[in-house]
C-alpha positions in Angstrom: -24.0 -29.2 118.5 -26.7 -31.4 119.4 -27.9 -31.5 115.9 -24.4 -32.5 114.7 -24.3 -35.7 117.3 -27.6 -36.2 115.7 -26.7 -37.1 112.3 -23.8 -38.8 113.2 -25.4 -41.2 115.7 -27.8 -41.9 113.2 -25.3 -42.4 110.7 -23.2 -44.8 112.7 -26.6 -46.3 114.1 -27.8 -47.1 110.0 -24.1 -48.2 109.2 -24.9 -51.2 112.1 -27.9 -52.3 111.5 -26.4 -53.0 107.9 -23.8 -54.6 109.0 -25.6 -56.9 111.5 -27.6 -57.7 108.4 -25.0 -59.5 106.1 -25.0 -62.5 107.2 -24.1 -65.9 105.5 -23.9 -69.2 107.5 -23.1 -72.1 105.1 -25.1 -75.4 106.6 -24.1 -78.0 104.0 -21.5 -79.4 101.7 -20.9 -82.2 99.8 -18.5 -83.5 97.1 -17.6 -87.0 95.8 -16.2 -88.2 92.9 -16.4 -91.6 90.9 -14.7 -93.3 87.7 -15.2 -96.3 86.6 -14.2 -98.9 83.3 -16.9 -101.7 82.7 -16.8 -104.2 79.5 -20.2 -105.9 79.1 -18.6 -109.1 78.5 -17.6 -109.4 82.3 -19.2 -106.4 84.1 -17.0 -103.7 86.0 -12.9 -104.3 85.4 -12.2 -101.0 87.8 -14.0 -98.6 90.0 -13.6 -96.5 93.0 -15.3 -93.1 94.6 -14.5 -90.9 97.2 -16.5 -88.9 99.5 -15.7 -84.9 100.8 -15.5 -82.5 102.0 -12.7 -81.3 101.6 -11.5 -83.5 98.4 -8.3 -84.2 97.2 -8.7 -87.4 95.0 -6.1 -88.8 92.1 -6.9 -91.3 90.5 -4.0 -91.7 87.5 -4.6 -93.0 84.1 -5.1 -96.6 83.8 -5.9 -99.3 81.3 -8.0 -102.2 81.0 -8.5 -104.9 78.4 -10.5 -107.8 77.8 -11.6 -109.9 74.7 -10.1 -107.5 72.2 -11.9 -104.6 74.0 -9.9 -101.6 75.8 -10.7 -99.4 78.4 -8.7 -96.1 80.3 -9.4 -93.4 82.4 -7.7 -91.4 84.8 -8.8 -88.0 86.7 -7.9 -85.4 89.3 -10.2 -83.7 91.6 -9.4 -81.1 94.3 -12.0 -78.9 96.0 -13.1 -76.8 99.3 -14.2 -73.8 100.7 -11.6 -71.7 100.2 -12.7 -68.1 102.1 -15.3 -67.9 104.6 -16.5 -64.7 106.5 -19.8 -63.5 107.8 -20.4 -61.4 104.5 -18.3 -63.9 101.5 -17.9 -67.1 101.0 -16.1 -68.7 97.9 -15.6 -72.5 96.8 -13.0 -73.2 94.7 -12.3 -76.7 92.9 -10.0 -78.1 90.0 -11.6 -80.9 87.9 -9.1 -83.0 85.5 -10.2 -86.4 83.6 -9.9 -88.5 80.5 -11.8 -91.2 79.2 -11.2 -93.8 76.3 -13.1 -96.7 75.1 -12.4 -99.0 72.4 -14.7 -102.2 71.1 -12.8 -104.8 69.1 -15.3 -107.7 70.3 -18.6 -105.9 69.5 -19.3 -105.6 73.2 -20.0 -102.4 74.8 -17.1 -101.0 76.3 -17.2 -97.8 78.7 -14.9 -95.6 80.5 -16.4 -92.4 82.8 -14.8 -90.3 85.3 -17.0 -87.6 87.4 -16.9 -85.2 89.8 -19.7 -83.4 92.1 -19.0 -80.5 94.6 -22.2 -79.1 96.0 -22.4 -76.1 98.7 -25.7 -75.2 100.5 -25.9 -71.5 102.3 -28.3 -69.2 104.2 -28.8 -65.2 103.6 -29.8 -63.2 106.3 -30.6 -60.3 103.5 -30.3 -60.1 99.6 -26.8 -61.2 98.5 -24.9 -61.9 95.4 -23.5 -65.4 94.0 -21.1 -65.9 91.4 -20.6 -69.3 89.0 -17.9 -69.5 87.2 -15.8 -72.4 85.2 -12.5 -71.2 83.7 -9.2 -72.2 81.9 -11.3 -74.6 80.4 -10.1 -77.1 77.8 -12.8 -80.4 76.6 -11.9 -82.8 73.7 -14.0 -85.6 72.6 -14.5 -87.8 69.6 -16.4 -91.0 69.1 -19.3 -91.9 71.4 -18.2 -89.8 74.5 -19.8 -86.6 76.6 -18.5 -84.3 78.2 -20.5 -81.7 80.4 -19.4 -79.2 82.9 -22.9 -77.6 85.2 -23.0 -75.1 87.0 -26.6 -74.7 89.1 -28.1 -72.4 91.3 -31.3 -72.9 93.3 -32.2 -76.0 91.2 -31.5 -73.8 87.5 -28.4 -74.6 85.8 -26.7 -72.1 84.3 -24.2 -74.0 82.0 -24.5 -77.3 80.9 -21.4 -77.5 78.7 -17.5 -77.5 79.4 -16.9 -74.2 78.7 -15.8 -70.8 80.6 -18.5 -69.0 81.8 -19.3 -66.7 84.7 -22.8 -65.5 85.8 -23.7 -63.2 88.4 -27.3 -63.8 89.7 -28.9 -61.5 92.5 -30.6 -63.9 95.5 -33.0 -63.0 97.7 -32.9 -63.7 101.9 -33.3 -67.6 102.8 -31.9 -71.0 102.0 -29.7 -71.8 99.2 -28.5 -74.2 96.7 -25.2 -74.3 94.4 -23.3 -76.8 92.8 -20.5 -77.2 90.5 -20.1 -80.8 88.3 -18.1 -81.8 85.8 -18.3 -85.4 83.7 -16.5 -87.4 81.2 -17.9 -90.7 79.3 -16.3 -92.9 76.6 -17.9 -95.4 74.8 -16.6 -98.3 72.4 -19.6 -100.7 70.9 -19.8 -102.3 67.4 -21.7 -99.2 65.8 -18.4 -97.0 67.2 -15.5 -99.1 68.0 -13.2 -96.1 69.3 -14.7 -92.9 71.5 -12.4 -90.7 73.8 -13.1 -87.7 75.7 -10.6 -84.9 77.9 -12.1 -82.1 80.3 -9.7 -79.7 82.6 -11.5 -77.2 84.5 -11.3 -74.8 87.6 -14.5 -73.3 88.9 -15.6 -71.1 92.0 -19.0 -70.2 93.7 -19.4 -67.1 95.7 -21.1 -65.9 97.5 -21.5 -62.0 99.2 -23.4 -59.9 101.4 -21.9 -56.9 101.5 -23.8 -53.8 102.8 -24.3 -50.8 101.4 -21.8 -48.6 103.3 -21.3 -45.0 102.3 -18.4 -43.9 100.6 -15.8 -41.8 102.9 -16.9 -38.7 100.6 -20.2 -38.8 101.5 -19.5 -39.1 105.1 -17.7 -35.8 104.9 -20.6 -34.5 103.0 -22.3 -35.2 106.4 -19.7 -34.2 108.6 -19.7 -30.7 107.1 -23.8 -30.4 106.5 -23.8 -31.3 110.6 -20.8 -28.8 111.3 -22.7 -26.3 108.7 -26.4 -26.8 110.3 -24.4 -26.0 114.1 -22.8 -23.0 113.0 -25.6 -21.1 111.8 -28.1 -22.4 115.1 -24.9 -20.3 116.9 -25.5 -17.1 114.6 
């Protein structure tokens, strides 16, 4: 029998040192969005920004004109962390905004809306993150961008408003992953009219799972222990 507490004190013992391994502490985060409508005959008609976390900024559709020249955005931006454990962590966000500029003067006329949502984390082993941007749906025409990145550790993985997921392996440290999403009308006398429309939701997570054996192959060792004592009794 001794054989048999053995293996499973050395099973138990390996099972704890994996645990105590997956760790994830999350030391940073930071979100903020902005919009703004500017007409370069008088400078900035409309702008605000708010700072997070956790964000829950509206800002609804509005209009601005001047000297024959029109300007209107509106957006939506809700974010957080939306799970947090020793071995996951998941932030979740919905990003909403519109943008329209029109240029009957010949002056430039601009309309943008933005939001930024930026999470920074620490591994105590290797781990697993996840971008992803889904039930997307962009529109533009004119002089407008839209963009939707998603970046890990200073490489971005999407740059345009589109669904995507990636899964990249990370290694034990420090880490860095953000989410933003951008829209940007503009009216001059080259193109008098330019809107743009991006609706988005988009999660990073993040998981440190050990490998923990399946309840088969803990059986399997149960009855090679139970097996081993036997036969020492024969």
């Amino acid at each position: 029998m001794k054989i048999s507490k053995l293996l499973f004190a050395l099973t138990l013992s390996a099972l704890s040192v994996a645990a105590a391994q997956a760790q994830i502490a999350v030391t940073y985060e930071q979100s903020y969005a902005w919009d703004a409508r500017y007409d370069a005959q008088v400078g900035y008609l409309h702008s605000s920004s708010v700072a997070g976390p956790p964000m829950a900024f509206s800002d609804p559709t509005a209009t601005s004109t001047y000297n024959n020249d029109l300007m209107s955005m509106g957006m939506t931006f809700n974010s957080g962390i939306t799970t947090q454990t020793a071995s996951f962590v998941q932030l979740s966000g919905f990003f909403s905004a519109s943008t329209l500029a029109y240029s009957g003067s010949g002056y430039y006329a601009e309309a943008w809306s933005g939001g930024y949502d930026q999470i920074n984390f620490t591994t105590s082993s290797a781990a697993v993150v996840t971008l992803q941007e889904y039930n997307t749906n962009a529109n533009s025409s004119g002089d407008s961008y839209i963009q939707g990145y998603l970046d890990l550790d200073g490489i971005l993985y999407q740059t345009s408003a589109v669904d995507g997921t990636f899964t990249i392996n990370i290694g034990a440290g420090s880490h860095t992953a953000f989410y933003e999403g951008f829209c940007e009308s503009n009216g001059s006398s080259y193109i008098s009219y330019s809107q743009a429309g991006l609706t988005a939701n988009y999660q990073i997570s993040v998981s440190t799972n050990p490998t923990v054996p399946e309840p088969a192959s803990m059986l399997g060792l149960s009855a090679l222990a139970v097996g081993i004592a036997k036969r020492r009794r024969k």
